[in-house]
C-alpha positions in Angstrom: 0.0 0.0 0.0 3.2 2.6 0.9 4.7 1.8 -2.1 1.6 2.0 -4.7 1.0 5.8 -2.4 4.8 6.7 -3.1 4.3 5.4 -7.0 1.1 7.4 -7.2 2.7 10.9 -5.7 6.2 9.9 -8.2 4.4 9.9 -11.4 2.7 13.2 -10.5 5.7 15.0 -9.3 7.7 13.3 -12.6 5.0 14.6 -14.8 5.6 18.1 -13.7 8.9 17.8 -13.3 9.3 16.9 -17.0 7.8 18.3 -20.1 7.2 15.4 -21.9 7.6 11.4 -20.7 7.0 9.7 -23.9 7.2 5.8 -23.6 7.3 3.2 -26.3 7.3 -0.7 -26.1 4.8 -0.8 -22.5 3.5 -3.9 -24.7 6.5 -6.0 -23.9 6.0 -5.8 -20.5 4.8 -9.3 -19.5 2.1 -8.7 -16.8 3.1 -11.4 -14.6 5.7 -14.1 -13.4 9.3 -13.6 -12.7 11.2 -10.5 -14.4 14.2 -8.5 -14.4 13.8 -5.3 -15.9 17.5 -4.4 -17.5 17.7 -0.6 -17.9 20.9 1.9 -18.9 21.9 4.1 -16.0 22.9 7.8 -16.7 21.5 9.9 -13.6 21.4 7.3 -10.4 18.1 6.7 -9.2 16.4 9.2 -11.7 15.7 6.6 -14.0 15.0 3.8 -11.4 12.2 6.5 -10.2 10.5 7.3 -13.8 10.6 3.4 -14.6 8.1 2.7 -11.3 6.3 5.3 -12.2 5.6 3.6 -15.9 5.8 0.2 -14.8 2.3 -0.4 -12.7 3.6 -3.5 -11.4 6.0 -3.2 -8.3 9.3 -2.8 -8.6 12.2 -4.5 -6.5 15.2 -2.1 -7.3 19.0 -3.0 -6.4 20.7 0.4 -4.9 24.3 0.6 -4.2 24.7 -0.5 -0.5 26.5 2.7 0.7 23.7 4.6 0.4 21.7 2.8 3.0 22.0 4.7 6.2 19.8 2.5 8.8 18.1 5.4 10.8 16.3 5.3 6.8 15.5 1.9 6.5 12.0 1.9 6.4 11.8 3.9 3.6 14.0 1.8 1.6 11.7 -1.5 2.6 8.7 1.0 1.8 10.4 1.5 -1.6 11.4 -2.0 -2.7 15.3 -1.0 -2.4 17.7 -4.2 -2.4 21.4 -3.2 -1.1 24.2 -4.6 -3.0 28.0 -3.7 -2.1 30.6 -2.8 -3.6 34.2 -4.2 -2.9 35.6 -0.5 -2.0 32.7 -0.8 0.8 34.5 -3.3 2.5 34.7 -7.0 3.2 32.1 -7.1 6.2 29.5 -5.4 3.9 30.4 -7.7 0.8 29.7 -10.8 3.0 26.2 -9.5 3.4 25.5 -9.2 -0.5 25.0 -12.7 0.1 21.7 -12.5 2.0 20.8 -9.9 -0.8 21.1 -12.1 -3.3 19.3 -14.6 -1.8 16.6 -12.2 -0.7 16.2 -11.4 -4.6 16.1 -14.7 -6.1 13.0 -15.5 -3.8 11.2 -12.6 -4.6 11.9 -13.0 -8.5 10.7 -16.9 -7.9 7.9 -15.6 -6.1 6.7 -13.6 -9.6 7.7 -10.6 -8.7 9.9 -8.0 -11.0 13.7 -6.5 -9.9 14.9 -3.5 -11.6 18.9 -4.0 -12.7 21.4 -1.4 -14.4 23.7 -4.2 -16.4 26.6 -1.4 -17.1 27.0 -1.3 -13.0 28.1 2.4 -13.3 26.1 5.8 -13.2 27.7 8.6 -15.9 26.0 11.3 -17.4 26.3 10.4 -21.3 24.4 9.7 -23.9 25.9 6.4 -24.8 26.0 2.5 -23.6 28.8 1.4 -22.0 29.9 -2.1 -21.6 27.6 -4.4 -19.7 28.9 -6.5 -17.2 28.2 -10.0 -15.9 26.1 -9.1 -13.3 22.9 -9.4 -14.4 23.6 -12.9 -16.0 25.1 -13.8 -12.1 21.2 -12.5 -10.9 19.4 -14.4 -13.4 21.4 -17.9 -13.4 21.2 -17.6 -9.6 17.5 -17.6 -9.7 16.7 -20.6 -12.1 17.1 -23.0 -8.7 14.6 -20.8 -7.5 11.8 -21.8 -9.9 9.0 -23.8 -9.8 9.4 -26.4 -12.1 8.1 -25.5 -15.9 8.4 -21.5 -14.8 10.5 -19.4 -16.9 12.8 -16.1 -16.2 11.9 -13.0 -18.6 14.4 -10.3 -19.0 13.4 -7.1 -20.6 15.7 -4.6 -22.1 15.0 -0.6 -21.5 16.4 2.2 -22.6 16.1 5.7 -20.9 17.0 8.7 -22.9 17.0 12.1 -21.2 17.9 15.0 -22.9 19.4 16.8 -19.6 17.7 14.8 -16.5 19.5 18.0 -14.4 16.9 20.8 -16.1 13.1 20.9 -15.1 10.9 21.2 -18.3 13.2 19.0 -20.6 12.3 15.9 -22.1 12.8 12.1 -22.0 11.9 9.1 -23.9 11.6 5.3 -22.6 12.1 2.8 -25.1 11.6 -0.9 -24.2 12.4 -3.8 -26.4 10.9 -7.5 -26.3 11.5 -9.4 -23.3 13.5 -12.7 -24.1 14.0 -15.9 -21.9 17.1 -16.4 -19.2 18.5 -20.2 -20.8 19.0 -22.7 -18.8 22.9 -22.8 -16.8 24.3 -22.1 -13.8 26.2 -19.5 -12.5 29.8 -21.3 -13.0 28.9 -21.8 -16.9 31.2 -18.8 -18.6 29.9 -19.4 -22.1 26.1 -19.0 -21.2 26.8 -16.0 -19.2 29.0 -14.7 -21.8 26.0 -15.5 -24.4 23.4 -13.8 -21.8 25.5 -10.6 -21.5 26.1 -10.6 -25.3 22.1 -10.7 -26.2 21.5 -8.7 -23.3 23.8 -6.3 -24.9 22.7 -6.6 -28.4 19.2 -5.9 -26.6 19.6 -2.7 -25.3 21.6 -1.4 -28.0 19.2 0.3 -30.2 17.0 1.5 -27.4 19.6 4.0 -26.3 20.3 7.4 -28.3 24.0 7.1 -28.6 26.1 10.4 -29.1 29.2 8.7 -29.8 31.6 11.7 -28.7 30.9 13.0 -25.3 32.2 16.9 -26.5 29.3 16.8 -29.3 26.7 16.2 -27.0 26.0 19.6 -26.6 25.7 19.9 -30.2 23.3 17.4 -30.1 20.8 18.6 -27.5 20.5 22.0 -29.4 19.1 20.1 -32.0 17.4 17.8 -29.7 15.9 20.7 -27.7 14.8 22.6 -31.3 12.8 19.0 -31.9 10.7 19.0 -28.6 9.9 22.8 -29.0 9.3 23.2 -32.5 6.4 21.6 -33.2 8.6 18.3 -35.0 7.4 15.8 -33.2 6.0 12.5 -34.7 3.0 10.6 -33.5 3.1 6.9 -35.4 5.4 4.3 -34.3 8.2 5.0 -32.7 8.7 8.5 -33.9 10.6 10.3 -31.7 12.7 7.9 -30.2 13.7 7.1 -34.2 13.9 11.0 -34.9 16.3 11.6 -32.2 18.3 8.5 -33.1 17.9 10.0 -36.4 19.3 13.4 -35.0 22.3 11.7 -32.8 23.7 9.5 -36.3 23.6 12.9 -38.2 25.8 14.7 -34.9 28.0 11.1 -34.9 29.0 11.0 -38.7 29.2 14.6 -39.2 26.5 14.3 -41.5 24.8 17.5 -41.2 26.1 20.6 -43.3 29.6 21.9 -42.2 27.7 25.3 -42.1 25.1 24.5 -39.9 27.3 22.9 -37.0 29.8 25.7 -37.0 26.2 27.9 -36.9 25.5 25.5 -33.8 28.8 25.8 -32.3 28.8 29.6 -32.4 25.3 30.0 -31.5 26.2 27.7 -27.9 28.9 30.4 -27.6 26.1 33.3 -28.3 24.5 31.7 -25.5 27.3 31.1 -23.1 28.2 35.0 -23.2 25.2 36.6 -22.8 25.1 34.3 -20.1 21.9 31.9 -21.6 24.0 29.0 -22.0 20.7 26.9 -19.8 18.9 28.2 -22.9 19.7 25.5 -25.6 17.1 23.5 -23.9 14.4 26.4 -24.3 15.0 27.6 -28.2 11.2 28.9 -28.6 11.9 31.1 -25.8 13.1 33.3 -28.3 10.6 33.5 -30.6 8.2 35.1 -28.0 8.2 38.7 -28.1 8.3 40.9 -25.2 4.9 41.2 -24.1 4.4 37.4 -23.8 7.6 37.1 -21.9 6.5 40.1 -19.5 3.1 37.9 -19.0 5.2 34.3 -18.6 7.4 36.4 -16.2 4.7 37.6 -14.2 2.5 34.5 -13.3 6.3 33.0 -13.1 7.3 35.4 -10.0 3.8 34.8 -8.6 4.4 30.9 -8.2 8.0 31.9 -6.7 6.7 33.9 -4.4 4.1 31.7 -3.5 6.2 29.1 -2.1 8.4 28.2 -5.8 11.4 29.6 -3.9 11.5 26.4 -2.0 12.4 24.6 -5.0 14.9 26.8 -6.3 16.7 27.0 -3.2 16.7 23.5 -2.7 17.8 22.6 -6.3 20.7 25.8 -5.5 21.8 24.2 -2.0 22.1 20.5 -3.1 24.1 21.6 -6.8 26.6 23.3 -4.5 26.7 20.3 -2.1 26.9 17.4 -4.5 29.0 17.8 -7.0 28.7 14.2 -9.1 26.3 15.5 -12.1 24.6 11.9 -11.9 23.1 12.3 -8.3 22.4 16.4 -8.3 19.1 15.9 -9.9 17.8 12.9 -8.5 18.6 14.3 -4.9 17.1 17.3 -5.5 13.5 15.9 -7.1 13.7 13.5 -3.8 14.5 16.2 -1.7 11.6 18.2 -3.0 9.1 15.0 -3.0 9.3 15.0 0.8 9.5 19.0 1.6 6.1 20.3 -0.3 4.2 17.8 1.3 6.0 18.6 4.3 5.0 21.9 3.7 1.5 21.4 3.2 0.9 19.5 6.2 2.5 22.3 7.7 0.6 24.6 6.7 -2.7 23.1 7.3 -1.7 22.8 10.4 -1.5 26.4 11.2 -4.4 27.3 9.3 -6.5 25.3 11.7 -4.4 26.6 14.6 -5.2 29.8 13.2 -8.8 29.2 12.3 -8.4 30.3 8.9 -10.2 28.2 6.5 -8.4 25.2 4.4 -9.6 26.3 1.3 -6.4 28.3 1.1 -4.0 25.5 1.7 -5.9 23.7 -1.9 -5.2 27.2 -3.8 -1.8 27.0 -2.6 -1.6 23.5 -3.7 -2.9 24.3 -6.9 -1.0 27.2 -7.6 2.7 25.2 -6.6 1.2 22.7 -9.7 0.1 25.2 -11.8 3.3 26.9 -11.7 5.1 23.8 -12.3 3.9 24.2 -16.3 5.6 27.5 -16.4 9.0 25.3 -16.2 11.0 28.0 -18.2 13.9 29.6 -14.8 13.5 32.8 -14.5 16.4 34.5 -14.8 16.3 32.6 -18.2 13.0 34.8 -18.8 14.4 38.1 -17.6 17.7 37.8 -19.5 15.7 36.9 -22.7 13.7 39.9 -21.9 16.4 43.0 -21.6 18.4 40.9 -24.3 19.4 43.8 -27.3 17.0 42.8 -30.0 19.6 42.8 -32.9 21.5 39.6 -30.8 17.6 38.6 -30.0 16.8 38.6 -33.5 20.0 36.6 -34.5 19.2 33.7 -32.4 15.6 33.8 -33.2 17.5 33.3 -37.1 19.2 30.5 -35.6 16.7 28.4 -34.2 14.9 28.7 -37.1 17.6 27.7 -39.2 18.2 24.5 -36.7 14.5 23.6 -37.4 15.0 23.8 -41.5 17.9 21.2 -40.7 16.3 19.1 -38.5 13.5 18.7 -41.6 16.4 18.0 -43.9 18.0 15.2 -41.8 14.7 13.6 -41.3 13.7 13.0 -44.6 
């Protein structure tokens, strides 16, 4: 009941927190019997958090074991979290991934479904890296589990952000068909060899790959010029294809010399009037001046209305944690907990004060409301005093991006 409450108040706070969720593939997902769900890992538990929020069935999810601090473990038991150590956390806790293990085979042979990240490492790319033998060790070690005539699914899932750090971007889920765990055993090297291979092969092509990490930033400019522009496709797979589409173009240099030096020099544009965020919101400027004082307006009032919290919790943990994989996780977990917080708070002094509780729902309703205005603020004001020759330049820009996105989809 906890969890399906927590699942429930995820997806809504996920929702706001990005523009779009767009997931293809949900079909695959067998409804029943055991499963390990095999996902890519580039922002820690960010992606573990949007896949139970898309996957109804519960999740059993296997969380590096140093960041279990006990005085917390009911949440993690609320939550499904399974700790696994690490040989740099020391010998005494490596003897207790034992009773993990165990712990996780009996709940995969009792039907349920465990959430694993097969390249065992969290880095903030847009690429694959190589999958290790884990997740063969997890699925071997089950089979003895079984009932006799059950079988082990494993299904493949790729998570693509565009920047999992910014509110209001974008992300696509891809899953591919679930295949069947052979029969071996944990000692036999060729099957796990063959497991981590297919597994591999699996995942592949549900994960946008920028091949080098320095044009990524090239790519999400285009990227960010897709979601805004009015370019996405409905049928099939679109997007996810159109952004693969978009990342092969960035990889083999396949778009016109002209426009990625335009790219390039617009990112610098950016960087010194001090917009640089703003490659993730091109159509901001293409609204003139009296839309962005409107935006900016009903923008300050959800700040001052209680907004600030977020942006000084966001400020406070960026300066604190400086591993770009955990920032934004910690900070929409951090938030989860303090606006209800809040609320209960301050229903609590509304009824102390005898004021009515009708305000405490407008307040609620204004915190979501606001969360659709996910453009930052100073981004807003900069846009706003920004000399309309250099405005005018970038509005040519993104509009030239959009004529090349066209061309490369075609």
């Amino acid at each position: 009941m906890v969890y399906q409450i927590i699942q429930w108040w995820a997806t809504i706070f996920l929702r706001l927190y990005f523009r779009r969720t767009i997931v293809y593939g949900l079909e695959h997902l067998p409804s029943n019997g055991p499963l390990i769900v095999a996902s890519n890992h580039p922002s820690a538990f960010m992606e573990a958090s949007i896949l139970g929020t898309v996957i109804k069935r519960p999740l059993h999810f296997l969380v590096r074991g140093d960041m279990f601090n006990p005085k917390f473990q009911f949440i993690f038991n609320w939550t499904n979290q399974i700790p696994i150590f690490r040989q740099k956390d020391g010998i005494s806790n490596l003897r207790k991934n034992a009773s993990s293990f165990e712990f996780t085979y009996k709940k995969l042979a009792t039907g349920e479904a465990v959430l694993i990240f097969p390249e065992a490492k969290t880095t903030l790319e847009k690429k694959m890296r190589p999958i290790q033998r884990g997740t063969a060790h997890l699925a071997f070690g089950t089979l003895p589990y079984l009932k006799e005539g059950e079988q082990l699914n494993v299904l493949p899932v790729g998570v693509n952000f565009t920047d999992p750090r910014m509110p209001g971007t974008d992300v696509v889920v891809r899953f591919g068909p679930a295949f069947v765990t052979e029969k071996a055993t944990r000692e036999d090297r060729e099957a796990i060899d063959r497991f981590t291979s297919k597994l591999s092969s699996s995942l592949h092509p549900l994960i946008i790959e920028v091949e080098e990490g320095a044009n990524e930033p090239d790519y999400d400019v285009l990227a960010s010029v897709y979601w805004r522009m009015g370019l996405l496709r409905k049928k099939g797979n679109g997007v996810h294809e159109d952004l693969g589409t978009i990342a092969k173009a960035i990889n083999k240099s396949e778009i016109l010399p002209g426009i990625l030096g335009l790219i390039r020099s617009y990112r610098a544009g950016l960087n010194k009037q001090g917009l640089g965020e703003a490659i993730y919101f091109p159509d901001l400027f293409l609204k003139n001046r009296i839309v962005l004082f409107f935006l900016m307006i009903l923008k300050a009032c959800w700040l001052l209305s209680g907004g600030w919290v977020w942006r000084l919790t966001r400020k406070v943990i960026f300066s604190k944690i400086r591993k770009n994989t955990f920032q934004s996780p910690v900070t929409v977990g951090a938030a989860m907990v303090l606006f209800p917080a809040i609320t209960i708070l301050f229903a609590c002094v509304c009824l102390i004060a005898g004021w009515p509780l009708w305000i405490v729902f407008i307040w609620m309703l204004v915190m979501i409301l606001g969360m659709f205005f996910r453009t930052p603020f100073h981004l807003m004001i900069r846009v706003f005093v920004l000399n309309s020759k250099i405005k005018k330049e970038l509005t040519k820009n993104v509009k030239g991006f959009k004529t090349e996105i066209t061309r490369i989809l075609k």
